[in-house]
Residue frames as a rotation matrix with the C-alpha (Angstrom) as fourth column:
UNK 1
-0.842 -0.533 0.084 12.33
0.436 -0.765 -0.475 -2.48
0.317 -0.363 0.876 -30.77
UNK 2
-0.520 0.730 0.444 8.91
-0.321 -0.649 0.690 -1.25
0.792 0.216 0.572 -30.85
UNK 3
0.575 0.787 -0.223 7.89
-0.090 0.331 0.939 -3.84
0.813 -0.520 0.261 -28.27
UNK 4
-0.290 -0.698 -0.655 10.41
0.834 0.152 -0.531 -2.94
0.470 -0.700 0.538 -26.02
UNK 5
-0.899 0.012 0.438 9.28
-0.124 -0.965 -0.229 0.64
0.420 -0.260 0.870 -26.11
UNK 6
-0.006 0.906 0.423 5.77
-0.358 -0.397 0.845 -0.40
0.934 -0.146 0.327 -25.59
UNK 7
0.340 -0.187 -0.921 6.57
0.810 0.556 0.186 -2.90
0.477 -0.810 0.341 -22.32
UNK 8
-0.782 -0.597 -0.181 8.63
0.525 -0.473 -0.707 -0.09
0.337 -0.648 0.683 -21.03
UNK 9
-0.631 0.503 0.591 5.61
-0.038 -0.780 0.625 2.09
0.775 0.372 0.511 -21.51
UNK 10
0.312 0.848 -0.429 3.17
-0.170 0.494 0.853 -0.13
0.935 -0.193 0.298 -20.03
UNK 11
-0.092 -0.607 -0.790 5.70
0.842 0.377 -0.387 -1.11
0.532 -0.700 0.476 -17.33
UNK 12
-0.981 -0.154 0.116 5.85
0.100 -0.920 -0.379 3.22
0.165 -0.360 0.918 -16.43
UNK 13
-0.347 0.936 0.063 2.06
-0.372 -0.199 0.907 2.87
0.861 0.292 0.418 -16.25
UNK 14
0.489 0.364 -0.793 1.93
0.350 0.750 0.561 0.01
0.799 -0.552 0.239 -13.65
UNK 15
-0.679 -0.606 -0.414 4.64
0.731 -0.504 -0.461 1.95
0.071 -0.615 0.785 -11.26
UNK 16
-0.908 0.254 0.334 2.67
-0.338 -0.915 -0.221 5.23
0.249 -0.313 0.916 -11.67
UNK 17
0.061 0.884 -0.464 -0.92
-0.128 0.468 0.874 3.61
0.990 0.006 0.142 -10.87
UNK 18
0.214 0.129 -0.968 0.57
0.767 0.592 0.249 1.68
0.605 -0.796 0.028 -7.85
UNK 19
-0.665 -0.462 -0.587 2.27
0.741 -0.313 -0.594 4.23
0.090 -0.830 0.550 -6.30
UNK 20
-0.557 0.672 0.489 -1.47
-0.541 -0.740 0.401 6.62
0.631 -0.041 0.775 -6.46
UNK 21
0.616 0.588 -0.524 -2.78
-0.141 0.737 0.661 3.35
0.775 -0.333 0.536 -4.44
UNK 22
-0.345 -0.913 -0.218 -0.25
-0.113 0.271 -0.956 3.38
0.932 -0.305 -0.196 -2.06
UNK 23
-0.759 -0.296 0.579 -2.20
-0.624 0.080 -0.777 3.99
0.184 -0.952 -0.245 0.87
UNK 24
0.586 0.809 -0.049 -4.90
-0.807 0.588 0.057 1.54
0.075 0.006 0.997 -0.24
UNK 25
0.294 -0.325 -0.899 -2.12
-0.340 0.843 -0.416 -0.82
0.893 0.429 0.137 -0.79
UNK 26
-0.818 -0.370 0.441 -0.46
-0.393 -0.202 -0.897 0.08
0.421 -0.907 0.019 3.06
UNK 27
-0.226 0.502 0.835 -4.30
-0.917 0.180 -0.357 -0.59
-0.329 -0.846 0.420 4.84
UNK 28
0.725 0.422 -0.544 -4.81
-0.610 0.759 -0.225 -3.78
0.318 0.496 0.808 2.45
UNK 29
-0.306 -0.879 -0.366 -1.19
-0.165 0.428 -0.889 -5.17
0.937 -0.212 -0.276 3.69
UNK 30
-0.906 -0.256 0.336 -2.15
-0.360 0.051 -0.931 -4.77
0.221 -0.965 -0.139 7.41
UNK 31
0.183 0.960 0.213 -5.46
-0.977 0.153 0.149 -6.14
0.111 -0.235 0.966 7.09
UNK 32
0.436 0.032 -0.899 -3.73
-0.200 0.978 -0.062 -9.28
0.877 0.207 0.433 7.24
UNK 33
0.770 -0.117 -0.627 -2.22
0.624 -0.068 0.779 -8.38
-0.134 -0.991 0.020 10.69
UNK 34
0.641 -0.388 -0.662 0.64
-0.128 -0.905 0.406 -5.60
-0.757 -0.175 -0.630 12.06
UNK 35
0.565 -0.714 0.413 3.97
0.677 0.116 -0.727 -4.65
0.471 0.690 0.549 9.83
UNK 36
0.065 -0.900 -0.432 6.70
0.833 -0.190 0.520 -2.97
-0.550 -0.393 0.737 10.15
UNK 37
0.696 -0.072 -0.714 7.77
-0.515 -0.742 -0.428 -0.43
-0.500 0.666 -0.554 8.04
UNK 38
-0.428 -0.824 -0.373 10.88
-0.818 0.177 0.547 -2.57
-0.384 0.539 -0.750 6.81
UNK 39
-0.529 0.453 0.718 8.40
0.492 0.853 -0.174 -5.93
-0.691 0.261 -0.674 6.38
UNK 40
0.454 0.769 -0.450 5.75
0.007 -0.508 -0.861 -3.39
-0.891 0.388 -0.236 4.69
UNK 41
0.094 -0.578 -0.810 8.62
-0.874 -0.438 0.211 -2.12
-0.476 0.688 -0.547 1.92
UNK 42
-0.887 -0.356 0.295 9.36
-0.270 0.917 0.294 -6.48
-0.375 0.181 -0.909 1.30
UNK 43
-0.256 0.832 0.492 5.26
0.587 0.538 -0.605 -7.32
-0.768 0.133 -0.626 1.04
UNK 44
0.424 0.422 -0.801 4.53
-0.586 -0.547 -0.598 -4.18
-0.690 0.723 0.015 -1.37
UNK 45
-0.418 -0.761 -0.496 7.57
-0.834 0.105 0.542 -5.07
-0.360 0.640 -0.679 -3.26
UNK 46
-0.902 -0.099 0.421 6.36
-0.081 0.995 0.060 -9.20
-0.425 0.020 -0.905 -3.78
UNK 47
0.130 0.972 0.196 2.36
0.670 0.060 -0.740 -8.48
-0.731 0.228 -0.643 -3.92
UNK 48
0.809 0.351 -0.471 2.49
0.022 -0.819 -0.573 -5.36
-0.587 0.453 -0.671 -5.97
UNK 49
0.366 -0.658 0.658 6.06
0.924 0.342 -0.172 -5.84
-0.111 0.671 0.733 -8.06
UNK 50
0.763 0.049 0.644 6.78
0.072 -0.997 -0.009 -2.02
0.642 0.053 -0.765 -7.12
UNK 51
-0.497 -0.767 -0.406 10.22
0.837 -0.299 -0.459 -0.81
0.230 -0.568 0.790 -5.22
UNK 52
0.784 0.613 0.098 9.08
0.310 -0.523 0.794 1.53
0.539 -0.592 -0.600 -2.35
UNK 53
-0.508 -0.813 -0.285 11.58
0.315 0.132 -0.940 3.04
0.802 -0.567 0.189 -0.62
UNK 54
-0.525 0.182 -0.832 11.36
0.830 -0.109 -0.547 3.92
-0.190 -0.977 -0.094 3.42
UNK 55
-0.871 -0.220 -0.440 11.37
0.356 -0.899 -0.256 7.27
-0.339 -0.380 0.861 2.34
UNK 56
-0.903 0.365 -0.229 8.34
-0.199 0.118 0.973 6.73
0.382 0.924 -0.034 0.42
UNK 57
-0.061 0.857 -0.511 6.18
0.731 0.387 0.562 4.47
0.680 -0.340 -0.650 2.58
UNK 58
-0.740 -0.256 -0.623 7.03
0.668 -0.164 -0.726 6.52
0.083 -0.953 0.292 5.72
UNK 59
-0.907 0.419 -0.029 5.03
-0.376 -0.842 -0.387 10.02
-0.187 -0.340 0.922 5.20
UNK 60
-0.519 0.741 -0.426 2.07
-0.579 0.062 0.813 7.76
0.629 0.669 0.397 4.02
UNK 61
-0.183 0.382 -0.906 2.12
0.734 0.666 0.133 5.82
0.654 -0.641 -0.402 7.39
UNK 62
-0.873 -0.430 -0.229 2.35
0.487 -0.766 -0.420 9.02
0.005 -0.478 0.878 9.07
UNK 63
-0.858 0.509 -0.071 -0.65
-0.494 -0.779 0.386 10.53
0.141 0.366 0.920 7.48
UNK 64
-0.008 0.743 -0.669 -2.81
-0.144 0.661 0.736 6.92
0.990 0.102 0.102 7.33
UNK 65
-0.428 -0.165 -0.889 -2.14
0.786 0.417 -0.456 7.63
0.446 -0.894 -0.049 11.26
UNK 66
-0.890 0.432 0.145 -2.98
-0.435 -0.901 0.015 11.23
0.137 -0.050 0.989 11.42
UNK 67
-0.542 0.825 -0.158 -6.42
-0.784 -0.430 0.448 10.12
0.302 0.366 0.880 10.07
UNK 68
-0.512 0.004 0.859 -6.68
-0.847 0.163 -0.505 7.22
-0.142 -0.987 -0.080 12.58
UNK 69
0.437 0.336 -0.834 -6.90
-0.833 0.500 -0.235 4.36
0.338 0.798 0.498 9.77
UNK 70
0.098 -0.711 -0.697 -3.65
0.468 0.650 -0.598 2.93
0.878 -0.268 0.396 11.45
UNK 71
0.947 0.009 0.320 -2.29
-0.289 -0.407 0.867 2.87
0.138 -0.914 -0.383 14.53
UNK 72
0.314 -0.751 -0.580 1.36
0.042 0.622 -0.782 2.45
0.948 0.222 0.227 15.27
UNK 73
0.683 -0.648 0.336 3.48
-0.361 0.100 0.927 1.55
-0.635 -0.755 -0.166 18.88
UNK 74
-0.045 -0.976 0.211 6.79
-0.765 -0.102 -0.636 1.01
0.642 -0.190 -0.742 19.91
UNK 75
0.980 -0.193 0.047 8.07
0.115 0.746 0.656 -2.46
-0.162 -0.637 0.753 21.08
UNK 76
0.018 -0.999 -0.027 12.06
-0.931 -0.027 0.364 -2.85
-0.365 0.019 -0.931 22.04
UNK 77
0.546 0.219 -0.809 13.57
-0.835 0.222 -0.503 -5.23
0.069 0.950 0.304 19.74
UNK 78
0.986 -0.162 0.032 15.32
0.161 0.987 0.016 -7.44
-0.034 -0.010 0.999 21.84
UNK 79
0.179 -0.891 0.418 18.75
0.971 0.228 0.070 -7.85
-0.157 0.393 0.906 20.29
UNK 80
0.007 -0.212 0.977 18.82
0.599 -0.781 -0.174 -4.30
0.800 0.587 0.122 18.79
UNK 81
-0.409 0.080 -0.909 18.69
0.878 -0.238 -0.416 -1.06
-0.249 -0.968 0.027 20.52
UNK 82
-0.918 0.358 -0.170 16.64
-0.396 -0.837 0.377 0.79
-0.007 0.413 0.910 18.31
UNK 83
-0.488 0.787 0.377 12.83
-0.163 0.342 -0.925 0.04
-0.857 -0.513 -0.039 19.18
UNK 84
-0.786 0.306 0.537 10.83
0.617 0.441 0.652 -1.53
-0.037 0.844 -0.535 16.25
UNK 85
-0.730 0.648 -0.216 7.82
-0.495 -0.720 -0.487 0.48
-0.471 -0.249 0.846 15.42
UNK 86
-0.607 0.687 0.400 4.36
0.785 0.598 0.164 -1.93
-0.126 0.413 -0.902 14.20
UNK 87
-0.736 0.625 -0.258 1.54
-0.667 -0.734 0.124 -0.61
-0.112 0.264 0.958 12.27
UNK 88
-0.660 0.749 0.056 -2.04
0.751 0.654 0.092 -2.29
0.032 0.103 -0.994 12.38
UNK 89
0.066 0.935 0.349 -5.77
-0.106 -0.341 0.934 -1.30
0.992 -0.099 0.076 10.85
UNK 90
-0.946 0.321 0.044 -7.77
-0.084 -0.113 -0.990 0.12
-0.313 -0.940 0.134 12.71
UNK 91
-0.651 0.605 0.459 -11.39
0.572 0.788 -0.228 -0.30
-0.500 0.114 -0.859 12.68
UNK 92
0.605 0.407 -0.684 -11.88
-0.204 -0.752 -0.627 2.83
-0.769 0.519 -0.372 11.03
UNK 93
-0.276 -0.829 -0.486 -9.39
-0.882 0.018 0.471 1.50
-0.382 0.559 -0.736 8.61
UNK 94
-0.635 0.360 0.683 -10.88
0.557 0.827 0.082 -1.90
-0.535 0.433 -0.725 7.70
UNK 95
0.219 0.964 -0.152 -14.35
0.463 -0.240 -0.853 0.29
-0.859 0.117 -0.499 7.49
UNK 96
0.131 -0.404 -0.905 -11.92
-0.622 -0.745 0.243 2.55
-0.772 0.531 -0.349 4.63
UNK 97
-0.789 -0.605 -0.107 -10.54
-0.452 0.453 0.768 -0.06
-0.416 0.655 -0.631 3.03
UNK 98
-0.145 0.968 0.206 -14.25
0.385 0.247 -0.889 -1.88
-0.912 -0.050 -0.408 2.60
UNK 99
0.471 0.720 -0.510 -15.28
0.146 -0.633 -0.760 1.11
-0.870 0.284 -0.403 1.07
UNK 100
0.008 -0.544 -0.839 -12.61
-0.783 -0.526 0.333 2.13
-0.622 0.654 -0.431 -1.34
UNK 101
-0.890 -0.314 0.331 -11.84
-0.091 0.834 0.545 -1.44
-0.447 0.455 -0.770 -2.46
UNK 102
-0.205 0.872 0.444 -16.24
0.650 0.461 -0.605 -1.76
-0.732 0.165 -0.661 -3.23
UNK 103
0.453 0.368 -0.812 -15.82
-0.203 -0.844 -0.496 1.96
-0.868 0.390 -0.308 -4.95
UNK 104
-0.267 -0.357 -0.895 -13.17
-0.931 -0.144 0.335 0.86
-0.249 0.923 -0.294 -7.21
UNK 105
-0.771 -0.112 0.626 -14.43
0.007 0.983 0.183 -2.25
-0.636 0.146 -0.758 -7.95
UNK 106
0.395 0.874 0.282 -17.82
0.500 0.053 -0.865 -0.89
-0.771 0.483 -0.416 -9.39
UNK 107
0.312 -0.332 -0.890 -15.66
-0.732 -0.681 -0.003 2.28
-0.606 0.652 -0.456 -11.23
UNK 108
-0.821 -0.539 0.188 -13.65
-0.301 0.688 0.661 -1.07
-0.485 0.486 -0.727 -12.89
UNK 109
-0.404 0.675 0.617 -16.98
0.807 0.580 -0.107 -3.12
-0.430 0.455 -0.780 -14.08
UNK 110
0.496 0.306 -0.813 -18.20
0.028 -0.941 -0.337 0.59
-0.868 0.144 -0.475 -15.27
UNK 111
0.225 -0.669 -0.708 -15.27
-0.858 -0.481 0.182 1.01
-0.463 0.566 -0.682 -17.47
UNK 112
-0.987 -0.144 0.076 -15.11
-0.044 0.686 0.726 -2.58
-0.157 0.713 -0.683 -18.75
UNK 113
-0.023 0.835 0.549 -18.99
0.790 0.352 -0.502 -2.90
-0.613 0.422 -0.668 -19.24
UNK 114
0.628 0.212 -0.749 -18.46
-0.075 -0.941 -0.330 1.15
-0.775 0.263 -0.575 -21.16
UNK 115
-0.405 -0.894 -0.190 -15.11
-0.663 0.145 0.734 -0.14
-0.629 0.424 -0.652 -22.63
UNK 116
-0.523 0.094 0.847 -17.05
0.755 0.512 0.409 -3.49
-0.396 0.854 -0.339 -25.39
């Protein structure tokens, strides 16, 4: 019983972590090339083991656009008749991610070389 409670614990830990990393996790997805928003929700979900809903990713692509990390267009979808919207880095985005990914990497080797 006890190690159910602690897994659960640990489990509420990993959910609340990722989803403070979300928009590192959003410019790290698209550094591999555009997304959707509905691919984006499918790649978090697989790479990161986190449910994301739309409502979730959306105001974070919004904002990681504001600040001109991403960029997103409108292509018609063919078949559908609702237009698909793609998101891809931008090169002020790669230059973000870079950084953030080198910041928390030292803060990590900090805290395990502080942590024996």
């Amino acid at each position: 019983m006890r190690n159910q409670t602690n897994l659960k614990l640990i489990q509420e830990q990993e959910e609340k972590v990722t989803k403070q990393f979300l928009d590192l996790q959003i410019l790290y997805l698209l550094r591999a090339g555009p997304k959707t928003l509905y691919s984006m929700r499918g790649v978090l979900l697989q790479m990161f083991g986190v449910q994301r809903s739309f409502g979730t990713i959306h105001p974070h692509l919004t904002r990681l656009e504001k600040l001109g990390l991403i960029e997103g267009f409108t292509i018609s979808s063919g078949q559908s008749h609702f237009p698909k919207r793609i998101y891809r880095l931008t090169r002020k985005g790669r230059a973000s991610l870079d950084r953030e990914i080198s910041l928390l990497s030292k803060m990590v080797l900090k805290m395990a070389k502080n942590g024996r």
